[in-house]
C-alpha positions as CSV (number, residue, x, y, z in Angstrom):
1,X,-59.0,12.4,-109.9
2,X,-60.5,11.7,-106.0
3,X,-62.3,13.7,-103.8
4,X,-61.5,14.3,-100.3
5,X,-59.1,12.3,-98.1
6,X,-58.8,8.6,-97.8
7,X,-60.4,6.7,-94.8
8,X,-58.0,4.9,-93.6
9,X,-59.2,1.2,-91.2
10,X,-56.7,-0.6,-89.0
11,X,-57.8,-3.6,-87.0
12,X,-56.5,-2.9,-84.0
13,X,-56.5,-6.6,-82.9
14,X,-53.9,-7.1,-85.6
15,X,-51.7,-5.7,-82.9
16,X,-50.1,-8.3,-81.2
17,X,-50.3,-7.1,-77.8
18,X,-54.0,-6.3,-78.1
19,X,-54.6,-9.8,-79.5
20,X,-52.3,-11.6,-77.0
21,X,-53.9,-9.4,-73.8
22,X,-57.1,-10.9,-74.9
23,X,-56.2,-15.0,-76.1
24,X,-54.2,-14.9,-72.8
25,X,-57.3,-14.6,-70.7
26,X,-59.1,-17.0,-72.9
27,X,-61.5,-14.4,-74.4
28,X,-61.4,-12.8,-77.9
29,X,-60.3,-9.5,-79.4
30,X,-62.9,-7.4,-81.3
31,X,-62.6,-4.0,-83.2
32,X,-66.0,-2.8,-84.2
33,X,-65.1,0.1,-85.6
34,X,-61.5,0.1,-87.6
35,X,-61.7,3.6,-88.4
36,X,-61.5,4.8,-85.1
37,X,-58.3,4.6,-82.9
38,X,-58.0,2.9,-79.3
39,X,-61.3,1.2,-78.8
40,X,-60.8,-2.7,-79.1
41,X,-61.9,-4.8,-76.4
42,X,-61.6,-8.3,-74.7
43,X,-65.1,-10.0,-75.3
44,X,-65.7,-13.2,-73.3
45,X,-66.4,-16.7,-75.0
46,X,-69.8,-18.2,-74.6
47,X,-71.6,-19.2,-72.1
48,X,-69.8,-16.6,-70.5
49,X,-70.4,-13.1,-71.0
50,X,-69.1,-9.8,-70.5
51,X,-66.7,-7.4,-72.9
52,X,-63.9,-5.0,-71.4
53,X,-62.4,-1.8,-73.5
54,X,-58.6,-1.9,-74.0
55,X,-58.0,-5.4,-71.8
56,X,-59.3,-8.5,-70.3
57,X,-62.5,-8.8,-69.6
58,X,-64.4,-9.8,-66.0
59,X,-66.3,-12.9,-67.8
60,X,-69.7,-14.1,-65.8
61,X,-71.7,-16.9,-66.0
62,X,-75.2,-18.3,-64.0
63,X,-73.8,-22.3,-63.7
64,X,-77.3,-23.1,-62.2
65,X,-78.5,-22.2,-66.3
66,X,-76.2,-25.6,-66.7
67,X,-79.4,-27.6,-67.5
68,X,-77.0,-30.8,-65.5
69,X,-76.2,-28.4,-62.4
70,X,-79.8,-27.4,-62.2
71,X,-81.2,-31.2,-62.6
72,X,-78.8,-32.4,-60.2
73,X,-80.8,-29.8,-57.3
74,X,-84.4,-30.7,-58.8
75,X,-83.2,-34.6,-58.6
76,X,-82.8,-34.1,-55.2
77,X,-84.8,-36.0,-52.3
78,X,-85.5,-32.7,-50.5
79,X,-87.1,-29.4,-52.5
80,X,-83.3,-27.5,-53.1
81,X,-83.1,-25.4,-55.8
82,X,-80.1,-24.5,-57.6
83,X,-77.9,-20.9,-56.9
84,X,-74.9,-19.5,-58.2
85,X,-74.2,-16.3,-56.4
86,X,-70.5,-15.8,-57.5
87,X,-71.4,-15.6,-61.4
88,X,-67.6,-14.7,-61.9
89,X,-65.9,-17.9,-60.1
90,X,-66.1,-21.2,-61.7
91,X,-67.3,-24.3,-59.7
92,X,-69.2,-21.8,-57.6
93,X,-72.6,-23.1,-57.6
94,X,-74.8,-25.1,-54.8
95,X,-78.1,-26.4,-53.7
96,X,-80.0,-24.8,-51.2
97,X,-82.5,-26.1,-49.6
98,X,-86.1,-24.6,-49.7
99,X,-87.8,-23.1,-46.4
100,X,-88.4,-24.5,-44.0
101,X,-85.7,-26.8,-44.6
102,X,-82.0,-25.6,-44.1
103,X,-78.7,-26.7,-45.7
104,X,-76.7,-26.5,-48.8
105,X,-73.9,-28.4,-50.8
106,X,-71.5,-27.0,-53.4
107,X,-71.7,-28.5,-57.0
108,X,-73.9,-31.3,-55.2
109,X,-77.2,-32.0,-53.6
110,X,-77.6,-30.9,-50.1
111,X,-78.9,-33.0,-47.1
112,X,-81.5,-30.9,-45.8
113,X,-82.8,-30.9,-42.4
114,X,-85.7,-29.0,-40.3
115,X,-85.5,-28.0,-37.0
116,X,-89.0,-28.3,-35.6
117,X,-88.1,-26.9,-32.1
118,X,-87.3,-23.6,-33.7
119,X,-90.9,-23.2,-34.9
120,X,-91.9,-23.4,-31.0
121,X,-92.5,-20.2,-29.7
């Protein structure tokens, strides 16, 4: 004899579409709850992060945490630190120089330069 209904669990990213919307954006498909109906989601691969209900994700990621990207700015001749202000694009970071110095150099050391005549007032 049982008592009350069954609970029934379906892993939603058993569905092929839902597992295929996710792989095909290079991000995984996760079901925390399997009792409840239409709440999968896309969940981005580390380093990248970010997790999306019912489809692909917007995945972000700081390059400048790259310990290599952020070495290749403190290497540098000139004080430049390291800033990745598109944390969605890959390939997006740069050195910048630090004040008083200006310039800046995608995915490389900048050559930095200062303007002393500016500083005249």
């Amino acid at each position: 004899q049982t008592q009350g209904a069954a609970v029934c669990t379906y892993n939603e990213c058993a569905n092929e579409t839902n597992l295929k919307a996710c792989t095909d954006a290079d991000q995984v498909c996760v079901d925390a709850n399997p009792v409840a109906d239409g709440n999968w989601a896309c969940e981005c691969v580390a380093p990248k992060s970010g997790i999306q209900a019912l489809g692909p994700a917007t995945c972000s990621y700081d390059e400048c945490t790259d310990s290599a990207n952020a070495k290749t700015c403190a290497d540098a001749t000139a004080d430049q630190v390291c800033v990745d202000a598109d944390l969605v694009a890959d390939s997006s970071w740069k050195c910048e120089c630090v004040a008083p110095s200006s310039g800046s150099w995608i995915m490389g050391a900048a050559s930095c330069w200062y303007d002393e005549c500016e500083d005249q007032d």
